[in-house]
C-alpha positions in Angstrom: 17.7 31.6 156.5 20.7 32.9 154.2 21.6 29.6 153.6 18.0 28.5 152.4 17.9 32.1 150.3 21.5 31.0 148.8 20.3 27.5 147.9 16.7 28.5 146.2 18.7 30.7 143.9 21.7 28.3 143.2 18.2 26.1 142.2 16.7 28.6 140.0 19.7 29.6 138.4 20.6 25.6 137.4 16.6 25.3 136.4 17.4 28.8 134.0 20.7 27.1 132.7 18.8 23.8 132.1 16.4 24.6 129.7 18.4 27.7 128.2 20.8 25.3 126.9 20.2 21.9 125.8 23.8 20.4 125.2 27.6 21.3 125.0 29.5 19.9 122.4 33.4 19.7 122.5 34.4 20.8 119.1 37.9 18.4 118.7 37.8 16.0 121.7 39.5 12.8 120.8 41.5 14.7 117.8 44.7 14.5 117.8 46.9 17.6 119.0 43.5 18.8 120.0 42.7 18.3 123.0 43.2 21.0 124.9 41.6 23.6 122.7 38.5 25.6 125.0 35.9 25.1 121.4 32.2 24.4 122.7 29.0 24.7 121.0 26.2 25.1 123.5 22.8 24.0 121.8 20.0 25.6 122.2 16.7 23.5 121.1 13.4 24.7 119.4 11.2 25.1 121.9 8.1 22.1 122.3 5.3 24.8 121.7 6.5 25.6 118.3 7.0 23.6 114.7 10.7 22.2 113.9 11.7 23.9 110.9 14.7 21.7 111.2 16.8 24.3 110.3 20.4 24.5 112.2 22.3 27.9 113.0 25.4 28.4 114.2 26.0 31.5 116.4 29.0 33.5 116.1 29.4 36.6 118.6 31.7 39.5 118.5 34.2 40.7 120.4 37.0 42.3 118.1 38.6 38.3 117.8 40.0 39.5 120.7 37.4 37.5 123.1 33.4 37.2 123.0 30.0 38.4 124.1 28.3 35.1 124.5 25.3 36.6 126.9 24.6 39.7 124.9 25.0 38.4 121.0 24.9 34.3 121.6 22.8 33.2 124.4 19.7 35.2 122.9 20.2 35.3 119.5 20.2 31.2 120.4 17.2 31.5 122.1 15.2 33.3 119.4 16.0 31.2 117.1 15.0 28.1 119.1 11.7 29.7 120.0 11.2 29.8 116.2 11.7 26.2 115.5 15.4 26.5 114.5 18.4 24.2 116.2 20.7 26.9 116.9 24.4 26.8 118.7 26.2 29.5 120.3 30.2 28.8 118.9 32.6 29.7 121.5 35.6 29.4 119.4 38.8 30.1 120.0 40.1 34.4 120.0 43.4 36.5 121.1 42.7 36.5 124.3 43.4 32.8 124.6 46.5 34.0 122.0 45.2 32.5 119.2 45.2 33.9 115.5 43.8 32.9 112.1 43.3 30.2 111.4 42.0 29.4 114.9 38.6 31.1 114.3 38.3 29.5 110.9 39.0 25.9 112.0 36.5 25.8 115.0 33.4 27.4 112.9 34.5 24.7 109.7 34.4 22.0 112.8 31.0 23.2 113.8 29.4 23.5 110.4 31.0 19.3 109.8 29.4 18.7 113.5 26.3 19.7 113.0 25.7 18.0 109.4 27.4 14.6 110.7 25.0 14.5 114.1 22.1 15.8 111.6 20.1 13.0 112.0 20.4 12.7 115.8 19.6 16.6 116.2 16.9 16.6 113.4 18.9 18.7 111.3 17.6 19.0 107.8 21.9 19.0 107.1 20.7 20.8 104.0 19.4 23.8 106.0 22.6 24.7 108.4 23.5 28.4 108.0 25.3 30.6 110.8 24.8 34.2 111.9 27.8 36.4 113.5 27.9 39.7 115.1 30.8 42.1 114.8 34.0 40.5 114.3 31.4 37.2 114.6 30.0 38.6 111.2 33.8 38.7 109.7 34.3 35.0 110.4 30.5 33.7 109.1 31.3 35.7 105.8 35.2 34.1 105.9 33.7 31.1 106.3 30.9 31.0 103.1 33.5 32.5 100.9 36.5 30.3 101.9 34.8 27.3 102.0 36.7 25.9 99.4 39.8 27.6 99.2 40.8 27.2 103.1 39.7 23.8 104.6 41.8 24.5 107.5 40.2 21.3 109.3 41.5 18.8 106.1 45.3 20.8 107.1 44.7 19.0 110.6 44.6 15.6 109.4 40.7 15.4 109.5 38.6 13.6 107.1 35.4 15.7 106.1 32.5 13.7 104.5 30.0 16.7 104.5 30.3 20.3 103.0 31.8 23.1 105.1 29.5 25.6 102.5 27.1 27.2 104.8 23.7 27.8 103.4 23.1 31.0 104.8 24.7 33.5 105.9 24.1 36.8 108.1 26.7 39.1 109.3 25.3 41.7 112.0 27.2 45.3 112.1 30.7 43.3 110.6 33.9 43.7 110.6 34.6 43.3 106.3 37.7 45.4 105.3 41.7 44.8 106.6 42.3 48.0 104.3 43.7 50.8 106.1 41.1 53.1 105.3 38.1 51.6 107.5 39.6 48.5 109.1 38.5 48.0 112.5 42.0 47.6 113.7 41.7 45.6 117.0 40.0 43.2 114.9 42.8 42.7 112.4 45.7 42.6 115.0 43.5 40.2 116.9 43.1 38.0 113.5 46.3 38.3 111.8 48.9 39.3 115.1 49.8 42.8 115.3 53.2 44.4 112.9 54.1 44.7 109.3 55.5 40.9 109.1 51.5 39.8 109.9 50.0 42.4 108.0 51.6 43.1 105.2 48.8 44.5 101.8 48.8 40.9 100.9 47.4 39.5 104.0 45.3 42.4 104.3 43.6 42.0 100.7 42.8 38.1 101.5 41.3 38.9 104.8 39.4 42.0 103.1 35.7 40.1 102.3 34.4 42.7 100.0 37.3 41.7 97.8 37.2 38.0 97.8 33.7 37.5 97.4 33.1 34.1 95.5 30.2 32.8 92.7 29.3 29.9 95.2 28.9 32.2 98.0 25.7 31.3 100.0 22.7 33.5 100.3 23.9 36.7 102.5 21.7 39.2 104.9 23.9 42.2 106.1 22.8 44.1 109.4 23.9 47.9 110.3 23.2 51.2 111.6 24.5 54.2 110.4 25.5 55.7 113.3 27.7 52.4 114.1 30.7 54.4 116.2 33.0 51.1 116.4 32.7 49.2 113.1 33.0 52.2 110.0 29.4 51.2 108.1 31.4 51.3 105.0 32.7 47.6 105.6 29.0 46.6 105.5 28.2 48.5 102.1 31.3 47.3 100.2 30.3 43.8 101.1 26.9 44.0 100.1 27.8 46.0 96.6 30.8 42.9 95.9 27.7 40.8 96.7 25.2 42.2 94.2 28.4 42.6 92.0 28.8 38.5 92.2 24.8 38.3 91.5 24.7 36.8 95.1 21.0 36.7 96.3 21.4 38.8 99.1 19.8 41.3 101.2 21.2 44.8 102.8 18.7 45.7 106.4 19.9 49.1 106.9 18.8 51.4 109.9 19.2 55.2 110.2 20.5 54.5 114.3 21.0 51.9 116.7 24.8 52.0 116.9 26.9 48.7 118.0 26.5 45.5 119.5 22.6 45.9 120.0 22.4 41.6 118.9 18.8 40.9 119.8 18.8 42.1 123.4 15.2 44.0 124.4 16.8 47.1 123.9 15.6 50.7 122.2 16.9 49.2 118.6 15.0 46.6 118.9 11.5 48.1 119.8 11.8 50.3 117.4 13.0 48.6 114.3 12.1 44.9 115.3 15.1 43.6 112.7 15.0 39.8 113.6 11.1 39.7 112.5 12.7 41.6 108.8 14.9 38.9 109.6 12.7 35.7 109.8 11.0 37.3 106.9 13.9 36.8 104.5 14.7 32.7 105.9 11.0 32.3 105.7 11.3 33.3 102.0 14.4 31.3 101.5 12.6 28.0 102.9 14.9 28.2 106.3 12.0 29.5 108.7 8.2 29.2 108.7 
């Protein structure tokens, strides 16, 4: 009987796994001096019930750089998104765990965003309409990527010929890690980004990797998330972004909560009963043309 309970569930949970996620996509198999790297997108498709908006997003969960929260912050922002018509993929890319350091994290979302405009067609992706969403230090590396979109093509220093634009066309960092300055860096971040000591981090590493200071005019369309009482990311990081984004003229939006703290991503939790920020959210892509 054990044996017939252990089996049912082994059934169930491959049925769950099935139809939460659609496809994995190795980020550089057959690349050269690539092969070995762990970098998966899992895709998560709009569900059958509702209208394609044709609309990709790439997912970018937190976890200090240091490793990730794909349940929490990727598996069901994914899934909200694909129950409102958008294509979206949870990025597992490569973090200090694994020992990597920049530019690891900016060469597997730049490969993601080229992915997912080269296989629009297949996916029916408007390749027009691919923005990405990240959540802590996820949200450091989606604004890293729309501002250094042209400055660091990390994936052309690897030998790899890009036909499409790495320029995300949105962009929404959740509760993010902004600043390397001293004063409200989160630090396990930074030593997980640049590698810890003053060789690594010296003020000029620290002002290029600071986002509020290297904001750009082609920056994409930005929507910043947090909570005042955020005890693990200093809320400052998010308001100095958004101020150097107004600064710029950068249409962009600021969704700021009295509470809700960290890492709430859009998990049925009390944050999310009470403010319902994904539906302010999908109120802002709808008026950008993204979402219907």
């Amino acid at each position: 009987m054990k044996k017939i309970f252990t089996t049912i569930a082994a059934l169930v949970l491959f049925s769950i796994t099935a139809t939460a996620q659609d496809a994995t996509i190795y980020l550089w198999r057959n690349i050269k001096g690539m092969e070995k790297q762990p970098s998966i997108m899992f895709m998560h498709k709009p569900s059958e019930d509702v209208e394609n908006t044709h609309t990709a997003v790439i997912v970018c969960p937190g976890g200090s750089y240091h490793h990730l929260g794909l349940k929490g912050e990727g598996n069901t922002t994914a899934t909200w998104f694909a129950e409102n018509g958008v294509t979206a993929f949870v990025l597992k890319y490569r973090t200090a765990e694994s020992f990597y350091h920049h530019p690891a994290m900016l060469q597997d979302i730049q490969r993601a965003i080229q992915l997912v405009r080269k296989n629009a067609e297949e996916w029916d992706i408007n390749p027009e309409k691919v923005g990405i969403i990240g959540f802590s230090a996820g949200g450091h590396l989606v604004t890293m990527a729309g501002e250094f979109w042209q400055t660091h093509d990390e994936i052309a220093k690897l030998g790899i010929e890009c036909q499409v634009s790495l320029r995300p066309d949105f962009v929404i960092p959740v509760y993010p890690v902004v600043s390397m300055q001293d004063d409200i860096a989160h630090r396990w971040s930074r030593n997980s980004l640049l590698g810890k000591g003053k060789k690594n981090q010296t003020q000029e590493r620290k002002d290029e990797f600071s986002l509020e200071l290297n904001v750009p005019a082609d920056m994409p369309p930005t929507y910043v998330v947090v909570c005042d009482d955020d005890p693990i990311v200093i809320p400052e990081n998010s308001l100095r972004l958004y101020a150097a984004l107004q600064d710029a003229n950068i249409p962009s939006r600021l969704a700021r909560y009295e509470w809700g703290k960290h890492g709430f991503g859009m998990k049925n939790n009390a944050f999310m009963k009470e403010f319902h920020w994904n539906q302010s959210l999908k109120e802002w892509l709808v008026e950008l043309g993204f979402m219907k």
